[in-house]
C-alpha positions in Angstrom: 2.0 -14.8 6.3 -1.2 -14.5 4.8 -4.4 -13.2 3.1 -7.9 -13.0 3.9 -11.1 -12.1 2.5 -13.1 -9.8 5.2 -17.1 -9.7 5.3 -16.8 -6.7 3.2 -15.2 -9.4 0.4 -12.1 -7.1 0.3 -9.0 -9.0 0.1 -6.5 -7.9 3.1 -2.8 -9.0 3.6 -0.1 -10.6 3.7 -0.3 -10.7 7.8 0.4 -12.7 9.9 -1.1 -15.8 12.0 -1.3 -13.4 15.3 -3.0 -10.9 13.8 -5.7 -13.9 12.2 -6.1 -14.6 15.7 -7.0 -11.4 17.2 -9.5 -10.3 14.4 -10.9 -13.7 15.0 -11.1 -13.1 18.6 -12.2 -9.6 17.8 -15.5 -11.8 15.6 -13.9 -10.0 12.7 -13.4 -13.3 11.1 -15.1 -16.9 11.8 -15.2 -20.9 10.5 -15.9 -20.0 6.8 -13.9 -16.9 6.3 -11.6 -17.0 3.6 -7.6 -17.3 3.8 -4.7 -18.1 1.6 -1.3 -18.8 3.0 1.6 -17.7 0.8 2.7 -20.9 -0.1 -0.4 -22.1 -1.4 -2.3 -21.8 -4.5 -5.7 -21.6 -3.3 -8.0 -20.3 -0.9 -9.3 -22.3 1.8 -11.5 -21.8 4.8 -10.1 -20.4 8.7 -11.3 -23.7 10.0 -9.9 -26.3 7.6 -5.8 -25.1 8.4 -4.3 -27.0 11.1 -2.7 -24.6 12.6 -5.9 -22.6 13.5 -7.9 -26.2 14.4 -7.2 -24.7 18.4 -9.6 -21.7 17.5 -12.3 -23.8 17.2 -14.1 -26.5 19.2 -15.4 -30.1 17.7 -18.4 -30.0 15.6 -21.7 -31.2 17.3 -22.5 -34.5 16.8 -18.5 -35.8 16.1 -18.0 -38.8 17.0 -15.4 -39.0 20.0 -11.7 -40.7 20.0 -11.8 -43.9 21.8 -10.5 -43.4 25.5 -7.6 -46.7 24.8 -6.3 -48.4 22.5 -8.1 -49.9 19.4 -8.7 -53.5 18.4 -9.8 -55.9 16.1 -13.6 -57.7 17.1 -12.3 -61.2 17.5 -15.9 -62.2 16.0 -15.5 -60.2 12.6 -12.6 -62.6 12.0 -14.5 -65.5 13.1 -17.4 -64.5 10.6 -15.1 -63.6 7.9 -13.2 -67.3 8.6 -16.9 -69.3 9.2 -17.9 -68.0 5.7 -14.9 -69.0 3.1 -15.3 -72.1 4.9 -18.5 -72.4 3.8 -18.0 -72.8 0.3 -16.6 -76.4 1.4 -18.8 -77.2 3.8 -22.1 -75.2 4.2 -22.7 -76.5 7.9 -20.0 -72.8 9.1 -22.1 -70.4 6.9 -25.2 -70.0 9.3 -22.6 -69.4 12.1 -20.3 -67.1 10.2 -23.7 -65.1 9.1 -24.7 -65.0 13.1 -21.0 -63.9 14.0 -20.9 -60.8 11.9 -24.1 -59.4 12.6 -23.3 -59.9 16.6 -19.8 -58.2 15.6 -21.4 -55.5 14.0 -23.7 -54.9 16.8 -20.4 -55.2 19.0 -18.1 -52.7 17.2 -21.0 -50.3 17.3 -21.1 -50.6 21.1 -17.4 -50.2 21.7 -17.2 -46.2 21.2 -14.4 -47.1 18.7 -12.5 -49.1 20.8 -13.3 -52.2 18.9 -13.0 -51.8 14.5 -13.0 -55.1 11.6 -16.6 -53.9 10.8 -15.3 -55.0 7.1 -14.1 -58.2 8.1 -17.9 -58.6 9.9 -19.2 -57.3 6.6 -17.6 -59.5 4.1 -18.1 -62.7 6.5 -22.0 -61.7 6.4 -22.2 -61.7 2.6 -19.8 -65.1 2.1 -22.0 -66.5 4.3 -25.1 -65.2 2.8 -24.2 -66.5 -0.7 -22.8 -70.0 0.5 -26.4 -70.8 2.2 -28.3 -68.7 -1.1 -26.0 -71.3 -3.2 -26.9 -74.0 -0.8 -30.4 -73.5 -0.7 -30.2 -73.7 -5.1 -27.7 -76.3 -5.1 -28.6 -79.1 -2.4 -32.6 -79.6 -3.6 -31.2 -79.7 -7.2 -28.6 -82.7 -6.0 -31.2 -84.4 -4.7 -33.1 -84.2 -7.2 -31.0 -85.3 -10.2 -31.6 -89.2 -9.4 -35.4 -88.5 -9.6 -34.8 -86.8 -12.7 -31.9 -89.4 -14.4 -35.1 -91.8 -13.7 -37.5 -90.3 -15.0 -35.7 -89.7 -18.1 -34.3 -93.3 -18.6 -37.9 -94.3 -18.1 -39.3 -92.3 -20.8 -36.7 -93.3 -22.9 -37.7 -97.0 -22.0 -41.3 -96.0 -23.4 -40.5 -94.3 -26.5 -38.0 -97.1 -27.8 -41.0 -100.1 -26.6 -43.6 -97.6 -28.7 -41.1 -98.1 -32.0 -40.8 -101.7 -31.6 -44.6 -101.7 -31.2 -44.5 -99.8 -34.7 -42.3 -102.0 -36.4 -44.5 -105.1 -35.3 -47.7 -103.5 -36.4 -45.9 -102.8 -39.7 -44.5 -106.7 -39.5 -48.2 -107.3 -39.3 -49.5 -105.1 -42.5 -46.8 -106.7 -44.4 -47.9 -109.9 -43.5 -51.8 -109.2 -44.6 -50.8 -107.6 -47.7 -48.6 -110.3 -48.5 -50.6 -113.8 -48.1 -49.8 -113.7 -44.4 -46.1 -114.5 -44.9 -43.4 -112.1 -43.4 -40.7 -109.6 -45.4 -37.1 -112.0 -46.4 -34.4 -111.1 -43.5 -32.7 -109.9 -46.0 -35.1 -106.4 -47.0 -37.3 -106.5 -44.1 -36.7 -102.7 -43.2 -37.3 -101.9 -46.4 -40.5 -103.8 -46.8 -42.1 -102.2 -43.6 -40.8 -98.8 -44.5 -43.9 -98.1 -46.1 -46.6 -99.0 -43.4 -44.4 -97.2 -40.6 -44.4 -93.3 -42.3 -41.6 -92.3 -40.6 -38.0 -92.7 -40.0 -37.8 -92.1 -36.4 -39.6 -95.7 -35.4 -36.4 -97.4 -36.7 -34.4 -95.5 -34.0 -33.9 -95.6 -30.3 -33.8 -92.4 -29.0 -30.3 -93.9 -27.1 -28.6 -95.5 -29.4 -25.9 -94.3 -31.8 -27.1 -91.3 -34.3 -25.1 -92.4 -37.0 -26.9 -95.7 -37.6 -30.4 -95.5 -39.3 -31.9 -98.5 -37.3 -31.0 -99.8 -33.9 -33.5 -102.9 -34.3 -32.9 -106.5 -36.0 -35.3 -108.7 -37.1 -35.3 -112.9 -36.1 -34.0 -114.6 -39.3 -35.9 -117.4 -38.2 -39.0 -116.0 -39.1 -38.1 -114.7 -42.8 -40.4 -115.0 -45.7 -42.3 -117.4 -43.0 -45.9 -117.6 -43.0 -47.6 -116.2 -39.5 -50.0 -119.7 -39.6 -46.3 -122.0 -39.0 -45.2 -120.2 -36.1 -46.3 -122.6 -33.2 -45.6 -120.0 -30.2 -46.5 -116.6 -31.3 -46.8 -115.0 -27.8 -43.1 -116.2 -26.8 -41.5 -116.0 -30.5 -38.7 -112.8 -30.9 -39.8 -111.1 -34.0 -37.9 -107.6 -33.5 -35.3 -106.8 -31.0 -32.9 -104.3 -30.1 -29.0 -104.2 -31.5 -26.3 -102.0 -32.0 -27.7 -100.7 -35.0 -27.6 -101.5 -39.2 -30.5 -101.3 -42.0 -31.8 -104.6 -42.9 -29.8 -106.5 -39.8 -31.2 -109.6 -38.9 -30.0 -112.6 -37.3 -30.8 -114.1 -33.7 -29.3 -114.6 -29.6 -26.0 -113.5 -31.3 -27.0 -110.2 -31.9 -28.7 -109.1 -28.3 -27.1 -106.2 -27.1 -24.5 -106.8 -24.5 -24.7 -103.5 -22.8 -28.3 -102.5 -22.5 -29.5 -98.9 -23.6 -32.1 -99.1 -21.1 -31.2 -100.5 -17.5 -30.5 -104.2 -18.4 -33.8 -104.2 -20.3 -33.9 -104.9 -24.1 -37.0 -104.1 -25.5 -38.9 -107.1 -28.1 -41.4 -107.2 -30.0 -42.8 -110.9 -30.9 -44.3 -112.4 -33.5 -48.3 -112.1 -32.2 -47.4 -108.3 -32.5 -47.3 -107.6 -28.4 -44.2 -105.8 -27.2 -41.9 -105.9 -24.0 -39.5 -105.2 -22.3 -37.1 -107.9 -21.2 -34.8 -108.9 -18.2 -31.8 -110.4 -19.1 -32.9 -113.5 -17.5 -36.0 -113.8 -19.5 -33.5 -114.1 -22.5 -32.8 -117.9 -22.8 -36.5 -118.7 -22.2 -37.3 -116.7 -25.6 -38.4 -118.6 -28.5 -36.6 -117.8 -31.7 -37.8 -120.5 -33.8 -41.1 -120.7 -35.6 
């Protein structure tokens, strides 16, 4: 049984689904009219219960039940497959991107016979984000070496422009002081005051916690400039493991270069280089 709401908005009822029928055949009642069934709480429209769906043919424009049976676009897989893989390997993500869009395009086609329009979906945007990732990702690989070089090369320069500080403060010592050099022994702190700065004393590789990374040839302390024979091939300053006031000679080279295989020295006519470890034994470190 039931009730309806009539065109006059008077409620009528409880009748039954025969008589429905006949006013609706009658045009006393249409789609949108108003009925309740007993059993339920709320109203609802004639065309919305099943068992008046007969009374009423499909809406324009529905789209039709496939003729067969349905199934899953092989290529939607394929796509969904061709883009997890390419997170590993981004040579499947250009393929799994064509696949989906071609399965789309196919499942549209099909008149519903064909569905995994998701599967096409989420293959389209793995792939798209694998090739966004690869297009970010592979140029930045490549360039890393480029980068690694340039920075170990600037590196290079800044610790060859302290030593070249420290010499030239060797050198203003040396004036100041009857042309003799600092005593091994207080040589940092005898240039300290020509250099202005701390940072000179450091390489910008070596270890923080030391407050110089260079060592000074105890050859040449308290030595007057005049004596030393071979200026342009004597080790004045060179690079070591680090210590305030270190000097001392060959023994204290570093064994691992900070720079390549390059340790930068500064020699006693005040020029600076850097040097191969094959250049080593042909230093002078006598004056």
């Amino acid at each position: 049984m039931y009730r309806i709401i009539g065109t006059d908005e008077k409620e009528y009822g409880p009748i039954p689904a025969e008589q429905i029928r006949q006013w609706f055949r009658e045009g006393r009642l249409n789609r949108t009219s108003r009925v309740k069934p007993e059993s339920a709480a709320e109203w609802q429209t004639l065309g919305a219960l099943v068992e008046f769906a007969d009374l009423f043919p499909p809406l324009s424009g529905a789209a039709p039940k496939p003729a067969g049976p349905t199934e899953k676009c092989g290529m939607a897989t394929a796509s969904l497959i061709c883009g997890a893989l390419g997170f590993v390997t981004c040579i499947t993500a250009p393929v799994g991107l064509a696949l989906g869009f071609l399965a789309h395009s196919k499942i549209r086609q099909s008149g519903g016979r064909l569905t995994g329009s998701g599967l096409a979906t989420t293959g389209i945007v793995l792939s798209g984000i694998t090739m966004l990732l690869g297009l970010i990702l592979i140029p930045a690989a490549m360039l890393l070496p480029a980068l690694a070089k340039a920075k170990q090369k600037a590196q290079n320069i800044n610790c060859l422009n302290n030593v070249k500080q420290l010499a030239l403060g060797m050198k203003m010592y040396s004036s100041d002081n009857n042309d003799v050099m600092p005593s091994a022994a207080k040589w940092d702190d005898a240039i300290t005051q020509y250099i202005g700065s701390a940072r000179p004393f450091q390489c910008p590789t070596g270890d923080a916690g030391q407050r110089s990374h260079y060592a000074f040839n105890a050859k040449l302390s308290s030595a007057p400039d005049r004596t030393i024979t071979n200026p342009g091939n004597t080790v004045m300053i060179f690079e070591t493991d680090g210590g305030w006031n270190l000097s001392g000679g060959p023994e204290l080279l570093l064994k691992n270069s900070r720079h390549g295989k390059l340790i930068a020295v500064g020699f006693a006519d005040g020029h600076v280089e850097m040097v191969t470890p094959a250049r080593l034994p042909q230093l002078n470190w006598e004056p």
